[in-house]
One Martini backbone bead per residue (centre of mass of N, CA, C, O) as a GRO file, in nm:
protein
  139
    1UNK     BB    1   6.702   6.073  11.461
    2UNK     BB    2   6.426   6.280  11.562
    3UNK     BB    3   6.082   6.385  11.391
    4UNK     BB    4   5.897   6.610  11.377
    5UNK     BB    5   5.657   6.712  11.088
    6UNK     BB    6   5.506   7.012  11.035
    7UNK     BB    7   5.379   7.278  10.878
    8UNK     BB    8   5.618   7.466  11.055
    9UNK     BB    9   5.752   7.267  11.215
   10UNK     BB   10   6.080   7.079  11.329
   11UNK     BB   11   6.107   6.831  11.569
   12UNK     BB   12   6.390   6.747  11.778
   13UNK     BB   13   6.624   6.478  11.799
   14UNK     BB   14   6.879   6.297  11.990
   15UNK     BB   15   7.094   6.026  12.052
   16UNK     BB   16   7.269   5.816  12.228
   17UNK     BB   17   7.539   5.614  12.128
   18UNK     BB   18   7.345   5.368  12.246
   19UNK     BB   19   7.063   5.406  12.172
   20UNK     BB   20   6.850   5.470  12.428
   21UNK     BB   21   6.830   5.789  12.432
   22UNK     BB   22   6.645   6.091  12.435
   23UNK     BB   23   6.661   6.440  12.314
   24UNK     BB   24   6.615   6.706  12.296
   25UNK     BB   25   6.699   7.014  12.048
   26UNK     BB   26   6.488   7.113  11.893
   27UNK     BB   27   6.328   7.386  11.700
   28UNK     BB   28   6.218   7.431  11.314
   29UNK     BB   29   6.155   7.715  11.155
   30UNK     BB   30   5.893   7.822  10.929
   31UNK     BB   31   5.701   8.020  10.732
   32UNK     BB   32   5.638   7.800  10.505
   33UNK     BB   33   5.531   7.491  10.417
   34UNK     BB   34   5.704   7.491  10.133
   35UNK     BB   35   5.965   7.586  10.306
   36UNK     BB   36   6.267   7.331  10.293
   37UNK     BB   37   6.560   7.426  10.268
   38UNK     BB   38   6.628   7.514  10.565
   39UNK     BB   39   6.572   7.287  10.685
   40UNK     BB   40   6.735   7.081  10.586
   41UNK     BB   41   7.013   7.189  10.623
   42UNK     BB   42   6.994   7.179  10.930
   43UNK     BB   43   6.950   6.888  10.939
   44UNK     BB   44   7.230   6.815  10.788
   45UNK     BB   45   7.408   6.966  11.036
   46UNK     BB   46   7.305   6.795  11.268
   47UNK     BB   47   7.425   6.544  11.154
   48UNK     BB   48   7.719   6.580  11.166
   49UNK     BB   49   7.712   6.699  11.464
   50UNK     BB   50   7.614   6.378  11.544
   51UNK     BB   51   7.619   6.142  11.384
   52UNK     BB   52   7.401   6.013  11.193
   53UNK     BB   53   7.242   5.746  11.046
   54UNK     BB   54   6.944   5.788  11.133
   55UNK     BB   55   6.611   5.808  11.070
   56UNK     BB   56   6.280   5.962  11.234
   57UNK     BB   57   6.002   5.947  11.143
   58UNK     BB   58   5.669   6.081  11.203
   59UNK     BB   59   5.392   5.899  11.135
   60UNK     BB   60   5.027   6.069  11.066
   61UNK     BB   61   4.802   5.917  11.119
   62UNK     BB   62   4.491   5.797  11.160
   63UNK     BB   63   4.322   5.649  11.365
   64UNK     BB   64   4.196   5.426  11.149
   65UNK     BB   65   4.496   5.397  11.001
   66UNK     BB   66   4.469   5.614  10.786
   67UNK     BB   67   4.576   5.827  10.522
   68UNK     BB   68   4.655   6.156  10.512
   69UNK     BB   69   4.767   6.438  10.409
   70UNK     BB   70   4.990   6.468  10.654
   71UNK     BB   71   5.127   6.214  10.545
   72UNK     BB   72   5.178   6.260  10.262
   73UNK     BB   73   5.376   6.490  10.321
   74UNK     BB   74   5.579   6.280  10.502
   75UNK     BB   75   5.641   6.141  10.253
   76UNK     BB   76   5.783   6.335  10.095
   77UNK     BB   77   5.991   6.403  10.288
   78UNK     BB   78   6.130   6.160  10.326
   79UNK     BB   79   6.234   6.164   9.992
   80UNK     BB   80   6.409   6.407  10.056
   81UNK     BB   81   6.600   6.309  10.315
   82UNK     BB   82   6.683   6.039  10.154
   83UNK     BB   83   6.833   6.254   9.907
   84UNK     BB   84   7.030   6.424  10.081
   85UNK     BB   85   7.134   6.239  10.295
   86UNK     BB   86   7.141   5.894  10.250
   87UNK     BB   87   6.948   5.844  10.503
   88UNK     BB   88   6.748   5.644  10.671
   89UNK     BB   89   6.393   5.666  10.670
   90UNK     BB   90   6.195   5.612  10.926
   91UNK     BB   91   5.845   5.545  11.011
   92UNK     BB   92   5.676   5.653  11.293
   93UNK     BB   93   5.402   5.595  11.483
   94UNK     BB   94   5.275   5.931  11.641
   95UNK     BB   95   5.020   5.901  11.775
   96UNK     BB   96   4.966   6.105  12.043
   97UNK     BB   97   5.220   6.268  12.110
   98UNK     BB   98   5.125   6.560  12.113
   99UNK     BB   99   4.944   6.482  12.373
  100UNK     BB  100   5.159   6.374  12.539
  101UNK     BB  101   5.337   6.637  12.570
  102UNK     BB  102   5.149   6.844  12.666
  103UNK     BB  103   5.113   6.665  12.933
  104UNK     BB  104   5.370   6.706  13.043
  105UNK     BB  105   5.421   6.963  13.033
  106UNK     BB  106   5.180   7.078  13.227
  107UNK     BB  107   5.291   6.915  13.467
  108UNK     BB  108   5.558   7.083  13.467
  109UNK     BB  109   5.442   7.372  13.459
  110UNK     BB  110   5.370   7.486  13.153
  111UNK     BB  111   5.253   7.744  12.987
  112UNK     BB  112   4.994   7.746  12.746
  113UNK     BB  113   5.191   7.990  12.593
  114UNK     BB  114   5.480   7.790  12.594
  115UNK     BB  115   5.372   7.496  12.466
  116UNK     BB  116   5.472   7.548  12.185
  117UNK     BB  117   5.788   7.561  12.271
  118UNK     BB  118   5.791   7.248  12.269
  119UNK     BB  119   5.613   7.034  12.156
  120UNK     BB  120   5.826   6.941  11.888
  121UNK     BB  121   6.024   6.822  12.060
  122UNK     BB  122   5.918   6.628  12.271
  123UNK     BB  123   5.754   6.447  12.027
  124UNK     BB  124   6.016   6.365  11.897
  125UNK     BB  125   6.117   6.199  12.171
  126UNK     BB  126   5.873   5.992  12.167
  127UNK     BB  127   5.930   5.907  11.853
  128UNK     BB  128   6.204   5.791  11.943
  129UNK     BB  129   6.204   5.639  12.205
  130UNK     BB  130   6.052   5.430  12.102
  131UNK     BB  131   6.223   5.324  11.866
  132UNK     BB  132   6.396   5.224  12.077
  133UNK     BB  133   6.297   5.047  12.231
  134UNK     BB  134   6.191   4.869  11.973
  135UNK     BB  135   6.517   4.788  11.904
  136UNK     BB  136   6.595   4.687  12.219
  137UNK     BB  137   6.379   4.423  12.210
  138UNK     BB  138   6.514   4.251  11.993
  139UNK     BB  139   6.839   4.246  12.130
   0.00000   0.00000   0.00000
């Protein structure tokens, strides 16, 4: 399982068994910042309807590699899904991801007041795909 973790929203994805592909799933929304109750509970149960072993969580550094408030905040997170679920949960570089995103729906033709409906799910799959990737040429 692959996350995007914003301050309003977790763009999620779920890889094919045999971890090869990355598919968008969903945005999680919630109302405030640091209203995390409900939305862990979605990935839990997600978490389940996929069979998920692993996370994947995009980790937001700044361009010049140091650590700001929102990666803070993402390591806080990362401590939450790891007690909550059990499992391991990997922090992957997201930089760019949803520039990336944006670009696609662009492309896509998906109208510029329509992609934020869309943008951290998509940076999700970017996400997780780069983790496939990286682990598939391991392999």
């Amino acid at each position: 399982m692959g996350l995007d973790f914003g301050s309003k929203t977790v763009g999620v994805a779920i890889s094919d068994e045999l971890r090869l592909t990355a598919q968008g799933t969903e945005i999680i929304r919630r109302t405030s910042e640091n209203k995390l109750r409900q939305t862990c509970a979605r990935i839990e149960t997600l978490i389940r309807e996929y069979n998920v072993g692993e996370i994947v969580l995009g980790f937001p550094k700044n361009m010049n590699n140091t650590i700001g408030e929102r990666a803070e905040k993402t390591l806080a997170f990362q401590e939450m899904l790891e007690r909550r679920t059990g499992l391991p949960v990997v922090m992957w570089d997201e930089r760019l991801t949803t520039v990336e995103a944006n670009r696609t729906l662009m492309e896509s033709g998906v109208r510029r007041e329509n992609r934020r409906d869309y943008v951290d799910m998509i940076a999700a799959v970017y996400i997780l795909q780069g983790y496939l990737d990286h682990i598939g040429q391991k392999r």
